[in-house]
C-alpha beads as a LAMMPS data file, in Angstrom:
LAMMPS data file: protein, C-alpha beads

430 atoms
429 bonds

1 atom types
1 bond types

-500.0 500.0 xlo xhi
-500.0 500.0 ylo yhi
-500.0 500.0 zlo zhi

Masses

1 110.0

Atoms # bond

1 1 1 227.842 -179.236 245.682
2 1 1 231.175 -181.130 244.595
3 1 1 230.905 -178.789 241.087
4 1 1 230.270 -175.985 243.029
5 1 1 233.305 -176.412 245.699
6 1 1 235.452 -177.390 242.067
7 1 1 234.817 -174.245 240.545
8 1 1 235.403 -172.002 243.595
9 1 1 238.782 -173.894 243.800
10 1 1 239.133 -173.316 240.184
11 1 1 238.238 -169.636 240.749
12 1 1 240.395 -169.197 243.887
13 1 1 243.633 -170.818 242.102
14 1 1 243.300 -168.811 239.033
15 1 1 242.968 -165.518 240.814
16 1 1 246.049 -167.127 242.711
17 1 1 248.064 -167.227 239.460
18 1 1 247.266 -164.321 238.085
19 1 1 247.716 -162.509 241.692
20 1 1 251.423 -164.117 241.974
21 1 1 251.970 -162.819 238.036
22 1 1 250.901 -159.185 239.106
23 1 1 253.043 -159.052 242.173
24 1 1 256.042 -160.189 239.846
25 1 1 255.516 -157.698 237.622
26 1 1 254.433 -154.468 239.364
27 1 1 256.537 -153.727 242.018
28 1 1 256.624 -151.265 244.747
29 1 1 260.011 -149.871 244.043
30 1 1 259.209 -149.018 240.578
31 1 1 256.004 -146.984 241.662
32 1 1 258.158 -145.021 244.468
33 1 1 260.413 -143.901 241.718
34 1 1 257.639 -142.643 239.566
35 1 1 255.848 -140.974 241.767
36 1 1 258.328 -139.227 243.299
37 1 1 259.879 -138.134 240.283
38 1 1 256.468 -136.924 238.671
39 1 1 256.057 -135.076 242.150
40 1 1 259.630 -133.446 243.023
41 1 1 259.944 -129.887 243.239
42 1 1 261.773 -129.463 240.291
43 1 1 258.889 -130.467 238.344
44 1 1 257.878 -127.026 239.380
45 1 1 253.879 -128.739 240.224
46 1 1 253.834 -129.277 236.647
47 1 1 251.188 -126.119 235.994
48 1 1 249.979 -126.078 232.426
49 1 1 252.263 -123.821 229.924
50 1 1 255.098 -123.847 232.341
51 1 1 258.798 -125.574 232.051
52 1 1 257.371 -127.991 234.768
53 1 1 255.197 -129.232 232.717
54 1 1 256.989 -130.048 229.774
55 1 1 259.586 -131.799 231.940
56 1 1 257.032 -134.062 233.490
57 1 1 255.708 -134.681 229.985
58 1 1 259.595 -135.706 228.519
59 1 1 259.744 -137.993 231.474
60 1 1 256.733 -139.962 230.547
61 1 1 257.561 -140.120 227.001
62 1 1 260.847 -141.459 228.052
63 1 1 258.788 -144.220 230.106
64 1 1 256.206 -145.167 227.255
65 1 1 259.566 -144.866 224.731
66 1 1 261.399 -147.568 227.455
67 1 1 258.391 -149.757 227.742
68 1 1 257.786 -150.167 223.720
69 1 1 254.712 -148.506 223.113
70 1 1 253.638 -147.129 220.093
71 1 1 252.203 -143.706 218.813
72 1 1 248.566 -143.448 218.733
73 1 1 246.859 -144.642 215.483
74 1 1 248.119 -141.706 212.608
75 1 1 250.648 -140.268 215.054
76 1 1 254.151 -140.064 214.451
77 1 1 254.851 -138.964 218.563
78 1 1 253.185 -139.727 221.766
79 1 1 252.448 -135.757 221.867
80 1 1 248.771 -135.337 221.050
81 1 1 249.111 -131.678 220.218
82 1 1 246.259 -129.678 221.271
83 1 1 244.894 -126.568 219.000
84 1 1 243.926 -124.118 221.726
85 1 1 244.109 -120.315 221.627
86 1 1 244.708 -118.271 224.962
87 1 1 243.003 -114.658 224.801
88 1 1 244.469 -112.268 226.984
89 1 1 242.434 -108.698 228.042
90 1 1 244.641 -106.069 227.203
91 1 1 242.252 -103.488 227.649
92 1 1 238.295 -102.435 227.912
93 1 1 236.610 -99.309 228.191
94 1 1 233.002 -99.553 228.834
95 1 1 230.853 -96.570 229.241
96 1 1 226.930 -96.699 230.648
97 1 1 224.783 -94.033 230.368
98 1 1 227.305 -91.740 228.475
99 1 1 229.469 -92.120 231.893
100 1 1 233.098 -94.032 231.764
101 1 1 233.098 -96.983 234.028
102 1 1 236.466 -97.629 236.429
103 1 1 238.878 -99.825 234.650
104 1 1 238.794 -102.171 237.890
105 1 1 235.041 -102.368 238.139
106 1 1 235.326 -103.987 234.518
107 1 1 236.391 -107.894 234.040
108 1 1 235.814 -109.191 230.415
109 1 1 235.960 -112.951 229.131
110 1 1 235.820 -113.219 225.162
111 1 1 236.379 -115.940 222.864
112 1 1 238.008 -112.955 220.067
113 1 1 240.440 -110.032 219.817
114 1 1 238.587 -107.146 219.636
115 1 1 235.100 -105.994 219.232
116 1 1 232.946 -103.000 219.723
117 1 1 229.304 -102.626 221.282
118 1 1 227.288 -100.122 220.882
119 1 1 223.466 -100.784 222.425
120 1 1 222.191 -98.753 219.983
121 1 1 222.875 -100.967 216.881
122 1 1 224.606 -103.975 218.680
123 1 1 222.986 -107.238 219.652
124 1 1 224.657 -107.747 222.838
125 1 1 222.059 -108.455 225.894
126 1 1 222.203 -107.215 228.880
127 1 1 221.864 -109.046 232.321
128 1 1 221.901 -108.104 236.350
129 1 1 223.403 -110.703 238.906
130 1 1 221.375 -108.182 241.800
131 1 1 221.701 -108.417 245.504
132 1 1 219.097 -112.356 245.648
133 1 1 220.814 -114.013 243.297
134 1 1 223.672 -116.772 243.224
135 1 1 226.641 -115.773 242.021
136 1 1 228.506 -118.722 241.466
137 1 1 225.209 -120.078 239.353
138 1 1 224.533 -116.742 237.885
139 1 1 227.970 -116.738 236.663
140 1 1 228.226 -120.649 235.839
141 1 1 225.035 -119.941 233.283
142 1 1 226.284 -116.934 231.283
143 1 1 229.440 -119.240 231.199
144 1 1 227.915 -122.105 229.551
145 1 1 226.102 -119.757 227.168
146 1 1 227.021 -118.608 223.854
147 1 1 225.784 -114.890 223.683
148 1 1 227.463 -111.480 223.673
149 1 1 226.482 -110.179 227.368
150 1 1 226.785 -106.793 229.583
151 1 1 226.690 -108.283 232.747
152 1 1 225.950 -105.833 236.318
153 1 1 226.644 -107.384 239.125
154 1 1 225.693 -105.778 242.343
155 1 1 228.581 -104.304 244.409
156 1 1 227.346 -106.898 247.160
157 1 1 229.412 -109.131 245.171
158 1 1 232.419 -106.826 244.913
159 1 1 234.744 -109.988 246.510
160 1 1 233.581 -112.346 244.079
161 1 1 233.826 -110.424 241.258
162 1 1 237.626 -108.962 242.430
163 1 1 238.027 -113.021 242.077
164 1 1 236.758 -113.213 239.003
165 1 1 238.641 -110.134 237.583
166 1 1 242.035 -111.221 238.841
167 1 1 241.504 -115.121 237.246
168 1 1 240.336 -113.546 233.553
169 1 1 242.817 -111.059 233.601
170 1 1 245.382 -113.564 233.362
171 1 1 244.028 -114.618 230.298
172 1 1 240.975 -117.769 228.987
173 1 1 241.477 -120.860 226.575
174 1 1 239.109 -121.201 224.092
175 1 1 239.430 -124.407 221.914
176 1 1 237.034 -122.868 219.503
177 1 1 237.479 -118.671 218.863
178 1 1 234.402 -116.851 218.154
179 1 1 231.740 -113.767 218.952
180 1 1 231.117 -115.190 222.632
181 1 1 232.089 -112.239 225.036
182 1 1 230.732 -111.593 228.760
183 1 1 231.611 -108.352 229.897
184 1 1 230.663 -107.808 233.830
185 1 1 230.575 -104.241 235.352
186 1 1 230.773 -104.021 238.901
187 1 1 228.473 -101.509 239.923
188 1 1 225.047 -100.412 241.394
189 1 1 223.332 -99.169 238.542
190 1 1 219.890 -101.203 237.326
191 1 1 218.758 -98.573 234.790
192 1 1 220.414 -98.846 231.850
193 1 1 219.646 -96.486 228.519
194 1 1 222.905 -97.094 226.775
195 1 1 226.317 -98.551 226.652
196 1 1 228.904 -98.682 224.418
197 1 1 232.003 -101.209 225.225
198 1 1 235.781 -101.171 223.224
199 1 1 237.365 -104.089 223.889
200 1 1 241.009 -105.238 222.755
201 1 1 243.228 -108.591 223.735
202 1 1 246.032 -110.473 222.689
203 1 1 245.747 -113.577 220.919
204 1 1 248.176 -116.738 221.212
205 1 1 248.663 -120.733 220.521
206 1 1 250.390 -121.820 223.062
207 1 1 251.947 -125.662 223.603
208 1 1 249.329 -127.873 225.181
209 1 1 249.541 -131.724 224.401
210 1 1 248.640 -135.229 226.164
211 1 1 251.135 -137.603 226.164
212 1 1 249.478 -140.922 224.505
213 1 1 250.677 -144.684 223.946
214 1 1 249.279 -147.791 222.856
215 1 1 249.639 -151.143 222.368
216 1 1 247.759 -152.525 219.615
217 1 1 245.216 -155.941 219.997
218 1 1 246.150 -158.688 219.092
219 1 1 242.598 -159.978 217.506
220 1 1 240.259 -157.399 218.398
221 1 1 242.392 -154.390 217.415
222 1 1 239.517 -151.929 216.967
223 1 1 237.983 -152.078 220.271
224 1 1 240.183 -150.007 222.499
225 1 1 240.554 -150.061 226.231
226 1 1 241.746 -146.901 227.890
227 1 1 244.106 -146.251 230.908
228 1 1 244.347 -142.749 232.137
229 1 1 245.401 -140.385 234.384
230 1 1 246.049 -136.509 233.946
231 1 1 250.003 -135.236 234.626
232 1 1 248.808 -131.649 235.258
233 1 1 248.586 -129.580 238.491
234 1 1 248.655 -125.991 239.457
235 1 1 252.315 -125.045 239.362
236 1 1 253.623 -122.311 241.731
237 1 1 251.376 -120.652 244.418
238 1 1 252.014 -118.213 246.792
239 1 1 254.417 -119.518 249.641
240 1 1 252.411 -121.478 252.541
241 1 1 254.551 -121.991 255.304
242 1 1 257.638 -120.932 252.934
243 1 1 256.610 -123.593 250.192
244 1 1 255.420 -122.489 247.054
245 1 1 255.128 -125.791 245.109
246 1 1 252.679 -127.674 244.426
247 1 1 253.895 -130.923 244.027
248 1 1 250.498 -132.830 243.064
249 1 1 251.919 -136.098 244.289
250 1 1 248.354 -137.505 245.011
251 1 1 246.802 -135.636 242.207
252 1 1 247.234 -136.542 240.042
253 1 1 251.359 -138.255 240.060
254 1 1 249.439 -141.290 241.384
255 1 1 246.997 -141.743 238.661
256 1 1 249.971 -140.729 236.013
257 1 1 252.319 -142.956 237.771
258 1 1 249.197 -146.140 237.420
259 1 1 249.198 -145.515 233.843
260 1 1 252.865 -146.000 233.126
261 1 1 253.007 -149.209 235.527
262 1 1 250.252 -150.611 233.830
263 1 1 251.552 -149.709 229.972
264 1 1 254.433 -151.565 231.270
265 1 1 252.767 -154.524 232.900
266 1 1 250.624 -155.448 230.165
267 1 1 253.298 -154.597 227.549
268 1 1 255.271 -157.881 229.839
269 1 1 252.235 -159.898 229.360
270 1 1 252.172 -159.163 225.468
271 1 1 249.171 -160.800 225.094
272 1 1 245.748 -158.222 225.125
273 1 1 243.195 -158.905 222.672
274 1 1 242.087 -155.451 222.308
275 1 1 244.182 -152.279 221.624
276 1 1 244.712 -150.446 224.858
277 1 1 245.687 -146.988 224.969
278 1 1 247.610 -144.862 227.548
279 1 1 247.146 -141.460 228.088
280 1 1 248.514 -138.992 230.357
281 1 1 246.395 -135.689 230.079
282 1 1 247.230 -132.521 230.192
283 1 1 244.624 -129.450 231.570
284 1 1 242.608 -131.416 233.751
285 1 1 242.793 -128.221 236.639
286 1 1 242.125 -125.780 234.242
287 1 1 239.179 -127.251 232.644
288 1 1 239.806 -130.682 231.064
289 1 1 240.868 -129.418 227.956
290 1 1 243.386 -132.194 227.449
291 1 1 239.886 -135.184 227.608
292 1 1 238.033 -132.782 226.077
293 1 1 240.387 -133.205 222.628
294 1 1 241.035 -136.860 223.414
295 1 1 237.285 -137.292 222.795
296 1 1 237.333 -135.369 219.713
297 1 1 240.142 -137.639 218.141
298 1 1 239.219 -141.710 219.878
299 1 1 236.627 -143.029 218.491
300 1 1 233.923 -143.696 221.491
301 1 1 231.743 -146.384 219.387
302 1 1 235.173 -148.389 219.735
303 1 1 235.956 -147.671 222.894
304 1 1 235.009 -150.360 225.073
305 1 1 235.890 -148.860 228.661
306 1 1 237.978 -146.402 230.271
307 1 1 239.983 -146.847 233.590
308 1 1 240.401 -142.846 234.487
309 1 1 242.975 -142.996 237.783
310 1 1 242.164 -140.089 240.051
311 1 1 244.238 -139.671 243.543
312 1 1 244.982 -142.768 244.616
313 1 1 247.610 -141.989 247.219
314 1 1 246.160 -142.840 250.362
315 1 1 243.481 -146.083 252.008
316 1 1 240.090 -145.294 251.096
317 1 1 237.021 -144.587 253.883
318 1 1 237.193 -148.092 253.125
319 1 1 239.825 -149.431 254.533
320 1 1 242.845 -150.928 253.071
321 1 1 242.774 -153.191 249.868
322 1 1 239.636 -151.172 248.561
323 1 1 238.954 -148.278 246.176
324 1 1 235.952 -146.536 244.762
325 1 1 234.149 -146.260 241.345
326 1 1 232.350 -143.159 239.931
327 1 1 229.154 -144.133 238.224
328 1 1 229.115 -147.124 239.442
329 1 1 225.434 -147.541 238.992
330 1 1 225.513 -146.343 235.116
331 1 1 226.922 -149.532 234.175
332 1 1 228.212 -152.790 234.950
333 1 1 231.590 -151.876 234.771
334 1 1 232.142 -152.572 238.661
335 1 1 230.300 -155.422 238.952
336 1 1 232.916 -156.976 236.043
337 1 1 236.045 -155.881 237.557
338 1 1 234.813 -157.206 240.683
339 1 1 233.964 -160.612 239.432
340 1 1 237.801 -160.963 238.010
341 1 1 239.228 -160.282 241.731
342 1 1 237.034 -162.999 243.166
343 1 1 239.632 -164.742 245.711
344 1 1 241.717 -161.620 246.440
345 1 1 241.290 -159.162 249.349
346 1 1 240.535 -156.205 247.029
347 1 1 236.843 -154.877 246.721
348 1 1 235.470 -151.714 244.653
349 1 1 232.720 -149.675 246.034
350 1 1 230.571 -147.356 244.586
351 1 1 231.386 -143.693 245.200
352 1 1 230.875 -142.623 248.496
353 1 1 230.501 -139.231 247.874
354 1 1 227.588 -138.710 245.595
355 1 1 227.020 -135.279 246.289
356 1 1 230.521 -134.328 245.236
357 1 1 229.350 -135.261 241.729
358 1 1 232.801 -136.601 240.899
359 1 1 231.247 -138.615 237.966
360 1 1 231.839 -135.422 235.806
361 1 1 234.206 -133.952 237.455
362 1 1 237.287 -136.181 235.980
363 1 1 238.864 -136.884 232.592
364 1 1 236.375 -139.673 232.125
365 1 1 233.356 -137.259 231.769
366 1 1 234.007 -136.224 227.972
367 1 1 233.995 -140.204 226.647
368 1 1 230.997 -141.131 229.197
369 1 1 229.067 -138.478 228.118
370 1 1 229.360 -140.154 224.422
371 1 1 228.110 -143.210 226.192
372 1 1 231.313 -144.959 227.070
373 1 1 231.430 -146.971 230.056
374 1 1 234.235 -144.246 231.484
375 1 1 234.473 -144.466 234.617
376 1 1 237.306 -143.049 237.646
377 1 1 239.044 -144.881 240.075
378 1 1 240.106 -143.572 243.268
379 1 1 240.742 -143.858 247.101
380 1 1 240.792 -139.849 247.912
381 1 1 238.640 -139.265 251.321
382 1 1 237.733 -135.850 249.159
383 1 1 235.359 -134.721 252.367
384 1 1 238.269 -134.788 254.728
385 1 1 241.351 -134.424 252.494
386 1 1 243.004 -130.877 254.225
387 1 1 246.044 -131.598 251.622
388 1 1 243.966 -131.293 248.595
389 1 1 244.964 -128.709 246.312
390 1 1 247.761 -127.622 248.567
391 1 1 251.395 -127.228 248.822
392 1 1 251.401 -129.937 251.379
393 1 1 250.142 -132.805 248.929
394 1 1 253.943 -134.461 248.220
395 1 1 255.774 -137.027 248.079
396 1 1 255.865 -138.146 251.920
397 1 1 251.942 -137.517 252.790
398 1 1 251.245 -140.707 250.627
399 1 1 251.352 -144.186 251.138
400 1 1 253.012 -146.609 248.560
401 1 1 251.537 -149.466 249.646
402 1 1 248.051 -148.382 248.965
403 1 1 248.911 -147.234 245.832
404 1 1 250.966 -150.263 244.601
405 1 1 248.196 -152.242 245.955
406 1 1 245.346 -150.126 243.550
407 1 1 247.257 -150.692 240.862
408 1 1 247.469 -154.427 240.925
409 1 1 244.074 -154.642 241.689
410 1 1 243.345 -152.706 238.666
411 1 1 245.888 -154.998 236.673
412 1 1 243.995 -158.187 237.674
413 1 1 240.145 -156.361 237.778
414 1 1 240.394 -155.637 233.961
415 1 1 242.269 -158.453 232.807
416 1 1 238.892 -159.946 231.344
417 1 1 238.229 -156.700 229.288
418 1 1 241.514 -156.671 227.733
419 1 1 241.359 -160.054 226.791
420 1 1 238.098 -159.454 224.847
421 1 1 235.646 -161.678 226.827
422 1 1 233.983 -158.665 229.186
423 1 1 232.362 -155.835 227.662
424 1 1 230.859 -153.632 230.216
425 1 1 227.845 -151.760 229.467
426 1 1 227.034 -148.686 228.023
427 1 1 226.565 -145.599 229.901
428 1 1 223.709 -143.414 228.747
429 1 1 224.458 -140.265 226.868
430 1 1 224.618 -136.359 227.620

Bonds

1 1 1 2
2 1 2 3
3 1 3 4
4 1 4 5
5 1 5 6
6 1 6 7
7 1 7 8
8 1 8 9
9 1 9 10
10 1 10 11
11 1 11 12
12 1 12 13
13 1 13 14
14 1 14 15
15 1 15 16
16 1 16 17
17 1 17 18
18 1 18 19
19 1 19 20
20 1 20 21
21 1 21 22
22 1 22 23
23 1 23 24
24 1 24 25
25 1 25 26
26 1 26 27
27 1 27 28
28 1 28 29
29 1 29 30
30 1 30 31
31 1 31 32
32 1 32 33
33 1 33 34
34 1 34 35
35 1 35 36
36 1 36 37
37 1 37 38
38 1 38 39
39 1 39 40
40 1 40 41
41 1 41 42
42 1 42 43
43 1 43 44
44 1 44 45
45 1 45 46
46 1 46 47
47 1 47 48
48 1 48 49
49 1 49 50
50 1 50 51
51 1 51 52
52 1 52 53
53 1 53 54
54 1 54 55
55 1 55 56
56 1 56 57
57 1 57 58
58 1 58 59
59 1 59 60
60 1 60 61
61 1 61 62
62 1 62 63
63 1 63 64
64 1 64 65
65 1 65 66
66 1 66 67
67 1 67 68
68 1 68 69
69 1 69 70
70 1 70 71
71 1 71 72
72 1 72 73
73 1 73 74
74 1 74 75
75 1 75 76
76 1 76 77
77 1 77 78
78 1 78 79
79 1 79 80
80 1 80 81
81 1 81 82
82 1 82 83
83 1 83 84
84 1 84 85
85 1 85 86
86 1 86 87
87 1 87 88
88 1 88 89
89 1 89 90
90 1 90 91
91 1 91 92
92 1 92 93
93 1 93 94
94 1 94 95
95 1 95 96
96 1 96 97
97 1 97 98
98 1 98 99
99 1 99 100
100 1 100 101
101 1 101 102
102 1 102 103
103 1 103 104
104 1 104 105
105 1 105 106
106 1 106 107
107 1 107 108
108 1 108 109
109 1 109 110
110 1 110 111
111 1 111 112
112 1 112 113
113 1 113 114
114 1 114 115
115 1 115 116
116 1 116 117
117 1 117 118
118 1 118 119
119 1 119 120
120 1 120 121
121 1 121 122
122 1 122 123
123 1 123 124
124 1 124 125
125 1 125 126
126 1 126 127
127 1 127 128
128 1 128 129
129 1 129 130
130 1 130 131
131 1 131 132
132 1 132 133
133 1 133 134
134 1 134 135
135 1 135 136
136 1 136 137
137 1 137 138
138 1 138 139
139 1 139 140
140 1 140 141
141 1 141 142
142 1 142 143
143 1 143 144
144 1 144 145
145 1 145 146
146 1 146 147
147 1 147 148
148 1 148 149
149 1 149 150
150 1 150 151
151 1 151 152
152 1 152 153
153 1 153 154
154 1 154 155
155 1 155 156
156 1 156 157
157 1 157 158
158 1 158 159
159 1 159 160
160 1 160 161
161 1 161 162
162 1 162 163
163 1 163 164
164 1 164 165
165 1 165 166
166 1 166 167
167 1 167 168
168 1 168 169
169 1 169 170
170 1 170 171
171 1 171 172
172 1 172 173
173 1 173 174
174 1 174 175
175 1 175 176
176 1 176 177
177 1 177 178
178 1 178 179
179 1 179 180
180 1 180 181
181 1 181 182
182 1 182 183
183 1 183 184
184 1 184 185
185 1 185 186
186 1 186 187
187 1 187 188
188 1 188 189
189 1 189 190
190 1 190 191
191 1 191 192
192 1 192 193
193 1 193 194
194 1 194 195
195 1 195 196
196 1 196 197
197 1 197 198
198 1 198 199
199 1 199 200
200 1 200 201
201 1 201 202
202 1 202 203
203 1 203 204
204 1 204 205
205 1 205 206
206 1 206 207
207 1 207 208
208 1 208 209
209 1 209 210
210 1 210 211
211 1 211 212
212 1 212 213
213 1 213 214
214 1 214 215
215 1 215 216
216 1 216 217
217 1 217 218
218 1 218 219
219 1 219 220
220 1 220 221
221 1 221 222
222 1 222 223
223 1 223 224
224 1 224 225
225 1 225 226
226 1 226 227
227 1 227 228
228 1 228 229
229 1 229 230
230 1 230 231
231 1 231 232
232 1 232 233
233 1 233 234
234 1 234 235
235 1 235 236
236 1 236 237
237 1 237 238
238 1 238 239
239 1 239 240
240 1 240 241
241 1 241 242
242 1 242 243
243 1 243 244
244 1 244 245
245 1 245 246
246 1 246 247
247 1 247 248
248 1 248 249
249 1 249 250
250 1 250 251
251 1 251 252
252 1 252 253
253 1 253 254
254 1 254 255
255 1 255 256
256 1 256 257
257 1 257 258
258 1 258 259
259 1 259 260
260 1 260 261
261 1 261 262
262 1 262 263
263 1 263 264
264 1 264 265
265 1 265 266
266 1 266 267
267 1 267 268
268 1 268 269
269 1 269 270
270 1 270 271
271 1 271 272
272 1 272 273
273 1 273 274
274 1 274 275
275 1 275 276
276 1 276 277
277 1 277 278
278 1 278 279
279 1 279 280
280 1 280 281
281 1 281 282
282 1 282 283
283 1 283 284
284 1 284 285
285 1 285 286
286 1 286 287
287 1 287 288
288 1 288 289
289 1 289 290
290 1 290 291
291 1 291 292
292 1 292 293
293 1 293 294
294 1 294 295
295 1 295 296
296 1 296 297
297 1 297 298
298 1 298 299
299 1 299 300
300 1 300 301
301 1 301 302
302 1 302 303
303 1 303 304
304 1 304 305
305 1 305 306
306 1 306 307
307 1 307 308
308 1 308 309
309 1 309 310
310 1 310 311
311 1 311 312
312 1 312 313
313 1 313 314
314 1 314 315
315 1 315 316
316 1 316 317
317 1 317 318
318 1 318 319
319 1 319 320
320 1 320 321
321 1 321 322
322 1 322 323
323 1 323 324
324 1 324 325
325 1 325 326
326 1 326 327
327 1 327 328
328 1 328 329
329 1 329 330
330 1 330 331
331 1 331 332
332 1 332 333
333 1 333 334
334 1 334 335
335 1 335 336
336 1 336 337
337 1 337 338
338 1 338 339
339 1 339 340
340 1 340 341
341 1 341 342
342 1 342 343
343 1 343 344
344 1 344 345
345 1 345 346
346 1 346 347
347 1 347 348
348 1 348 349
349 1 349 350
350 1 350 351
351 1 351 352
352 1 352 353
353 1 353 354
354 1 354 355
355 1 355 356
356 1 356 357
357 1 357 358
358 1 358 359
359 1 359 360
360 1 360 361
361 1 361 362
362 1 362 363
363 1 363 364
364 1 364 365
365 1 365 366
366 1 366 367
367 1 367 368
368 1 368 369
369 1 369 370
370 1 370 371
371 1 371 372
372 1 372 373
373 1 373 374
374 1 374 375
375 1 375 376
376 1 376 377
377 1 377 378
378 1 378 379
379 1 379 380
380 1 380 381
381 1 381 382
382 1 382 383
383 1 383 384
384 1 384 385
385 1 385 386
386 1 386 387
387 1 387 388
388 1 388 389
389 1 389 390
390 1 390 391
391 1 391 392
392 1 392 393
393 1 393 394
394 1 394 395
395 1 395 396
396 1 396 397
397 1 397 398
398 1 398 399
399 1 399 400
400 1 400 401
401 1 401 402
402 1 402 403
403 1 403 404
404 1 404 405
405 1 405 406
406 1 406 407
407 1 407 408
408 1 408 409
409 1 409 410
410 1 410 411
411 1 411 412
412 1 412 413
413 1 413 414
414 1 414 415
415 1 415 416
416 1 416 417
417 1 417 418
418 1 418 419
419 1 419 420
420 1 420 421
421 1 421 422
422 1 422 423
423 1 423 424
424 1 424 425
425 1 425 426
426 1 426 427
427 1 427 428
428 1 428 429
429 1 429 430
């Protein structure tokens, strides 16, 4: 009993030390002015490709430059330049049956510049979303699939599809150009005997980089330990209630804004065992492209775990003092960061909101599904959140507190990971 009461003293004063070195070194004034610089209007809701964006992203190179990181291993920048072509439609003509099909019944999504179908010596397939079927799964599965497609979806759908038209006519990323091509007709033919389709678009590279930091280990320098957050939103929107912006303070300025506090907490400390990395993504709204080429470059054999920081601008269902984990049950990365805030106020939970399947929804998906213990940390009541994804998520709808409180729990929760003597488990592969 006396060893038992002397270790939970032990235990207790410890987490006391380390708590009073935390609040020393993160403080609450420091996160305000991150945040709200990351989330003021004339970051124009930092939407991928725009001047927003690249201000928000020469702001946090400034930060990592101030705190003394370093390029990533081979880099001479902390821009991870992204190779990524956008395709624009510029026009199709699609004829069925010998009869010319309405240029705004006609939506087309290809991963090249131009090609030509003709059913009569062309393998393209041909498909019907009809009047039972799903369209959001119908469409989800063509998505995901590599073949050359004429698609006919029934004019039941005709709002969905007018969706769909207005999104791809603005153009699709591809990280990987190819023959790939879905062309969808909306229209209530079933019988078709032949089809030809011309199709022409306009190809471009545009800018698209994450902004990535390090600081290397000091004995276990190839086992890294990863800190993100993505610095992305959706830009300018049609005005709601005469505002336009969409600021993206909570998502994801809170997560960004955690991943420069933290570069610069443990580049105070000065004294990790293994190399952690910082990264700030870019793309996460429009399809993760910016974790999707992170994964491609980090090795995930040396990647021991990933904190991804998702919307942590407001108290969890929780309470206060208390955030969630995604996955929680894939590994024991929870179980370990709770063990290292034993005699603080903080608790994880598992994620609350299984259904949402937020697990793969994040920048953490790409390195868990290469079995890295990736997992997201966040407080968002997503169920109940009316500000999500609108013009109204800024600066004043969040609380400080909560988030200055995450991130210190997060400071002291992985502090045994970064010194080398926790390694979390593995999370099972895609």
């Amino acid at each position: 009993m006396k060893k038992l009461l002397a270790l939970s003293l032990f235990i207790a004063i410890t987490a006391y030390g380390y708590a009073q070195k935390v609040d020393k070194l993160i403080k609450e004034k420091d996160i305000k002015r991150i945040i709200k610089t990351l989330s003021a209007d004339d970051m124009q809701g930092r939407g991928t490709f725009t001047p927003g964006i690249e201000k928000a992203a020469q702001f946090i190179e400034g930060e990592f430059k101030h705190i003394g990181l370093k390029p990533l291993m081979g880099a001479n920048s902390f821009r991870q330049n992204i190779p990524i072509t956008r395709i624009t439609p510029v026009k199709t003509e699609a004829y069925i049956n010998g009869k010319a099909i309405n240029a705004d019944s006609v939506v087309t999504y290809a991963a090249a510049g131009a090609f030509f179908w003709d059913s009569a010596n062309d393998d393209a397939r041909l498909a019907i979303i009809g009047d039972n079927a799903d369209f959001r799964t119908e469409y989800r599965k063509y998505m995901q699939s590599d073949k050359k497609m004429l698609i006919l979806v029934a004019p039941k759908f005709a709002t969905n599809f007018k969706s769909l038209k207005a999104r791809l006519d603005q153009g699709s990323l591809t990280a990987e150009p190819g023959n790939k091509a879905l062309v969808f007709v909306l229209t209530n033919l079933t019988d078709v005997k032949t089809f030809t389709v011309q199709y022409n678009g306009k190809l471009e590279q545009p800018p698209l980089f994450n902004v990535v930091g390090m600081l290397p280990g000091k004995s276990k320098p190839d086992e890294y330990v990863i800190f993100s957050g993505h610095y992305d939103h959706l830009g300018i929107s049609k005005p709601m209630e005469g505002d336009s912006i969409n600021n993206g303070a909570d998502d994801d300025a809170s997560g960004t804004t955690a991943v420069i506090a933290l570069a610069k907490y443990f580049k105070k400390l000065d004294n990790n065992a293994r190399t952690l990395i910082f990264v700030t993504f870019t793309a996460e709204e429009i399809g993760g492209y910016g974790s999707q080429y992170f994964g491609k470059v980090v090795n995930p054999d040396k990647s021991v775990a990933m904190f991804n920081i998702e919307m942590i601008g407001k108290a969890s269902k929780f309470g206060e003092n208390s955030a969630f984990i995604t996955g929680f049950e894939r590994s024991d990365f929870g179980p370990i960061l709770q063990k290292n805030l034993e005699g603080t106020t903080f608790k994880f939970y598992p994620d609350p909101y299984p259904e949402q399947d937020l697990f793969y929804r994040s920048d953490n998906a790409t390195l868990a599904k290469l079995g890295v213990p990736a997992h997201t940390i966040s407080t968002d009541q997503i169920d109940i959140d009316k500000l999500y994804h609108t013009v109204k998520d800024e600066f004043s709808s969040l609380d400080v507190k909560n988030i200055t409180a995450t991130i210190k729990a997060i400071a002291l929760s992985s502090r045994g990971i970064v010194a080398g003597t926790d390694t979390p488990t593995r999370v099972a592969k895609q």
